[in-house]
Backbone as a printed PyTorch tensor [residue, N CA C, xyz], in Angstrom:
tensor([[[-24.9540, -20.7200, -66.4100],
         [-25.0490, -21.4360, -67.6600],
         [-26.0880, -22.5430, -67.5020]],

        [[-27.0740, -22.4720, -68.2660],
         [-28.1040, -23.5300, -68.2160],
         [-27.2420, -25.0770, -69.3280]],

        [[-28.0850, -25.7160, -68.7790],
         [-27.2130, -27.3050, -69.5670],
         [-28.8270, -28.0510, -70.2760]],

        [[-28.3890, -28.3890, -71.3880],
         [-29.2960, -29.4180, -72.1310],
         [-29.9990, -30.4700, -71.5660]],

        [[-31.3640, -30.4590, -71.8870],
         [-32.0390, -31.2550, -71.2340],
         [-31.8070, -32.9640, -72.1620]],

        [[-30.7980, -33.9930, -71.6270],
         [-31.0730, -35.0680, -72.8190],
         [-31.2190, -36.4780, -72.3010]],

        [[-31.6620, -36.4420, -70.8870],
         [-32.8320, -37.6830, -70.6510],
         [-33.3220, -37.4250, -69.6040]],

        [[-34.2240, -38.2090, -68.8560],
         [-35.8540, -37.6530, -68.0360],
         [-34.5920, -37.3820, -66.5490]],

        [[-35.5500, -36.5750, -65.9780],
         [-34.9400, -35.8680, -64.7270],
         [-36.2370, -35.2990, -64.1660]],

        [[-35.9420, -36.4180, -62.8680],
         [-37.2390, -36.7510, -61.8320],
         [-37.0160, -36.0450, -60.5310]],

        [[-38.0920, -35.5860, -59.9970],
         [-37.8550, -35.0050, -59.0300],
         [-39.3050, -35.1560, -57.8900]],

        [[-39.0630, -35.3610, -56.4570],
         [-40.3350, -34.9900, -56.0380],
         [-40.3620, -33.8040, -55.2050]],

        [[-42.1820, -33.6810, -55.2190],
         [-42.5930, -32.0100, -55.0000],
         [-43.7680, -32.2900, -54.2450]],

        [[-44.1060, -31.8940, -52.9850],
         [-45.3340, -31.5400, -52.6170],
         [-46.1150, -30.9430, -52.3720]],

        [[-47.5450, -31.3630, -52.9690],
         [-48.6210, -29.8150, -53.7080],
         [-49.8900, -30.8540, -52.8080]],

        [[-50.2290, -29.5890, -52.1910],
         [-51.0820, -29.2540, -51.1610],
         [-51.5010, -30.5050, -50.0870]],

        [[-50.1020, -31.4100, -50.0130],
         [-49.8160, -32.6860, -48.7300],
         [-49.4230, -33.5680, -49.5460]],

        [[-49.7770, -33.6690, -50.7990],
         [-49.5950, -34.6010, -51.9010],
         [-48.1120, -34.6560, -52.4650]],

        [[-47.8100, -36.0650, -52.4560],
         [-46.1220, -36.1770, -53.1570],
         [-46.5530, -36.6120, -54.5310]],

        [[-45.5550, -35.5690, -55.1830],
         [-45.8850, -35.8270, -56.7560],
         [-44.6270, -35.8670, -57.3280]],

        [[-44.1870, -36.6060, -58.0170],
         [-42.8890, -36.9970, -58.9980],
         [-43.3810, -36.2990, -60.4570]],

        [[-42.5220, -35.3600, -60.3140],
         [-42.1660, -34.4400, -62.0100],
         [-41.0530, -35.2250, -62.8870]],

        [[-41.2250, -34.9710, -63.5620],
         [-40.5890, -35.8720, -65.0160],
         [-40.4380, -35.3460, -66.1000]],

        [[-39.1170, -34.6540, -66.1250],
         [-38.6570, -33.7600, -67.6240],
         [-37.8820, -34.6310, -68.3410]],

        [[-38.6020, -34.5090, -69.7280],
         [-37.5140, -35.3280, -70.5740],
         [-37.7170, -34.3890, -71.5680]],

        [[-36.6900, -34.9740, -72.5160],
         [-36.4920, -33.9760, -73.4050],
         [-37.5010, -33.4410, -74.2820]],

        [[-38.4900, -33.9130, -74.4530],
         [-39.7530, -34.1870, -75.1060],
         [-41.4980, -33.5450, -74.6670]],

        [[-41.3550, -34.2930, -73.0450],
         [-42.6110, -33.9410, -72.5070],
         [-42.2210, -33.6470, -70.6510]],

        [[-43.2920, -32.9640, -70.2480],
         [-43.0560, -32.7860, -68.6420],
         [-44.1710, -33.4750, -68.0860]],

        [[-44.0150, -34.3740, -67.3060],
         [-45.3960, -35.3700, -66.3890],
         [-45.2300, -34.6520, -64.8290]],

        [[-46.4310, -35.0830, -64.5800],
         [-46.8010, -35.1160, -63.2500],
         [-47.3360, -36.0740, -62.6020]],

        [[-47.0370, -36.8920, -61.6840],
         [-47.9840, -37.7230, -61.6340],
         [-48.1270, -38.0910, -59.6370]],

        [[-48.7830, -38.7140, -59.4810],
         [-48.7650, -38.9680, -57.6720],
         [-47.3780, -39.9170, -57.3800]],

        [[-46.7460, -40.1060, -56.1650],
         [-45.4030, -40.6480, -56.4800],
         [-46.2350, -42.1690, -56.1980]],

        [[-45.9470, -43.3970, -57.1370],
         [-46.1160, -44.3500, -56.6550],
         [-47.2620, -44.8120, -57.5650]],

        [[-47.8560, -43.9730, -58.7810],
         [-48.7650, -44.1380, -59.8300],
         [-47.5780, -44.1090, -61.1490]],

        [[-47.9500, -44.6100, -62.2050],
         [-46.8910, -44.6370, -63.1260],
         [-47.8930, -42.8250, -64.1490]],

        [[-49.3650, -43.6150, -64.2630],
         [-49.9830, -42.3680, -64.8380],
         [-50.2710, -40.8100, -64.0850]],

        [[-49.8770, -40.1560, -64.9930],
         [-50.1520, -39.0860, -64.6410],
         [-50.7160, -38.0740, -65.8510]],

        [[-50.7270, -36.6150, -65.7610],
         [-50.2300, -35.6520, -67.0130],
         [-49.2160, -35.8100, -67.2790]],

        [[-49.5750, -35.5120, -68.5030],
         [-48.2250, -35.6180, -69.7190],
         [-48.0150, -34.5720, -70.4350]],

        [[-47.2590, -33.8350, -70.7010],
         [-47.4740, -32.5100, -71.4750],
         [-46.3350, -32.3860, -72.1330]],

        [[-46.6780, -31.7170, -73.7780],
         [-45.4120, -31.8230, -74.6600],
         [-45.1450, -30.8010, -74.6450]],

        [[-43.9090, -30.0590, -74.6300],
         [-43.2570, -28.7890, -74.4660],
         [-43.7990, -28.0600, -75.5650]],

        [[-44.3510, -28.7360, -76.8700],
         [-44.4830, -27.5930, -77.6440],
         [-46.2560, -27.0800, -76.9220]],

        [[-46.9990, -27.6470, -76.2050],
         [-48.0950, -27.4790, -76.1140],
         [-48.0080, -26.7050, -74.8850]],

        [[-46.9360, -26.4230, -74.3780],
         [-47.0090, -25.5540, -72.9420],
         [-46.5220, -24.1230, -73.6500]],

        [[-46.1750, -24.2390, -75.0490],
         [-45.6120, -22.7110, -74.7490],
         [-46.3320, -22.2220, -76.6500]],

        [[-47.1880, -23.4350, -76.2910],
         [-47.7280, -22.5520, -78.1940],
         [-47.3430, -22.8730, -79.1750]],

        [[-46.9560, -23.8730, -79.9880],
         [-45.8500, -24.0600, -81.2930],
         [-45.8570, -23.3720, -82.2700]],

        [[-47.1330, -22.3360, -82.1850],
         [-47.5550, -21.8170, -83.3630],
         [-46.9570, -19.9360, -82.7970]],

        [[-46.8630, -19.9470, -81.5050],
         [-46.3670, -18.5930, -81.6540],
         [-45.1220, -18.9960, -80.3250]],

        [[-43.9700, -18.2480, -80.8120],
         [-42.3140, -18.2310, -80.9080],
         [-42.6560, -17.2160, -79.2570]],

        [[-41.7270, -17.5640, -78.4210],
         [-41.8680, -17.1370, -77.5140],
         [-42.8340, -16.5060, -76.1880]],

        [[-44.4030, -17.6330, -76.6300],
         [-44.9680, -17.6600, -76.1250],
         [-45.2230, -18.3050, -74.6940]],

        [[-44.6810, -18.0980, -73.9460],
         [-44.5440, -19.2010, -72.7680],
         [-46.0470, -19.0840, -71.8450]],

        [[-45.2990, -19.6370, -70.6680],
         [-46.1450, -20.0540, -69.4100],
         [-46.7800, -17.7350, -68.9510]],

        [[-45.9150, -17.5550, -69.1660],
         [-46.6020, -16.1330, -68.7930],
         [-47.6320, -15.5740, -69.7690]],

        [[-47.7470, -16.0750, -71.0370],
         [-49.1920, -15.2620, -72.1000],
         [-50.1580, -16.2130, -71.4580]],

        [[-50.2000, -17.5530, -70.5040],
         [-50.9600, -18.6940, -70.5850],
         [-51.5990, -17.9560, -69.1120]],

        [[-52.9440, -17.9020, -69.6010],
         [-54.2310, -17.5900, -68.7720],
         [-54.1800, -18.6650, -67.1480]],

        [[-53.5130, -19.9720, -67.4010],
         [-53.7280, -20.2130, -66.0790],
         [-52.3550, -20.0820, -65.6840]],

        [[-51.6250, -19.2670, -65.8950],
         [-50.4210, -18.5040, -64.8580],
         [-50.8600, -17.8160, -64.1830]],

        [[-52.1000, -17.0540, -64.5870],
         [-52.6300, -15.5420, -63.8050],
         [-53.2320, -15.8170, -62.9000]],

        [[-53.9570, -17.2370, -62.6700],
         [-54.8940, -17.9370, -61.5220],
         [-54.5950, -17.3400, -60.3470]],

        [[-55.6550, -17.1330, -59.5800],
         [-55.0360, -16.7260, -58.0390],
         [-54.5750, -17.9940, -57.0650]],

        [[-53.3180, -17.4370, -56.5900],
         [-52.5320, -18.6630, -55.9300],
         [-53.5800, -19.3230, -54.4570]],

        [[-54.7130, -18.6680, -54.2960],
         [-55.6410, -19.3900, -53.2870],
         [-56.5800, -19.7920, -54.2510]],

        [[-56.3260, -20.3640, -55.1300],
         [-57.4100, -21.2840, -55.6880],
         [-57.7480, -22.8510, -55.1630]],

        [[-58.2090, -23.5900, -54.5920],
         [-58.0630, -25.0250, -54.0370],
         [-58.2710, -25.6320, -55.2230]],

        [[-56.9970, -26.5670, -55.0010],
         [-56.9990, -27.9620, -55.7920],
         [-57.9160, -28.9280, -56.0160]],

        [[-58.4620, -29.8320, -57.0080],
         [-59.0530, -30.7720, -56.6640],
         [-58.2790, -31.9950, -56.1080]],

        [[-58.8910, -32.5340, -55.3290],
         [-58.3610, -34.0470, -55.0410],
         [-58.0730, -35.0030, -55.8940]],

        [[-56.6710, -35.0160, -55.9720],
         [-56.0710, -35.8710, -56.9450],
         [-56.0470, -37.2890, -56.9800]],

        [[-56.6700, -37.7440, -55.5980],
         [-56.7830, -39.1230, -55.5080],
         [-58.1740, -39.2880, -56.1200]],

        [[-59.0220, -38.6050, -57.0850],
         [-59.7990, -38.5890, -57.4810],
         [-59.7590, -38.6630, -59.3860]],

        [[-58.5690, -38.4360, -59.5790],
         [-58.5890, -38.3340, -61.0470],
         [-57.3110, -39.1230, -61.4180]],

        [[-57.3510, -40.6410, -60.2060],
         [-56.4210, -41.3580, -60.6930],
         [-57.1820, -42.4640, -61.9870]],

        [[-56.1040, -43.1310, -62.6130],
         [-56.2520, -43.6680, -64.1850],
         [-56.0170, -45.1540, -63.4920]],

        [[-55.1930, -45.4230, -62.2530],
         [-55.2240, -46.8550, -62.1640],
         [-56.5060, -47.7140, -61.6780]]])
């Protein structure tokens, strides 16, 4: 049984040495470096299409990316 998402739920994850704090709220999903407040911000309706109904992360062209693609350096596209 999945449960309702109804306030932010943080978690950290590390992508490619990098600690990054995810941030689901009911609203939007962030990403950001742990220890930066800015990050991406993304609104759920813009991850899955608002305009077409069951369009998710699998019709979305960068799901298909090949998983050896290198990252850019994220200490490079900080906002502080």
């Amino acid at each position: 049984m999945t449960t309702l998402l109804q306030k932010d739920l943080k978690r950290l994850v590390k992508i490619n040495g990098f600690d990054y704090v995810v941030t689901l709220s009911p609203l939007t999903l962030k990403l950001s470096l742990k220890g930066q407040r800015r990050g991406r911000e993304f609104a759920w309706g813009d991850l899955v299409g608002a305009d077409t109904p069951g369009a998710g992360a699998g019709s979305n062209s960068n799901a298909q990316q090949s998983p050896n693609r290198s990252a850019p350096d994220p200490r490079s596209n900080c906002d502080d």
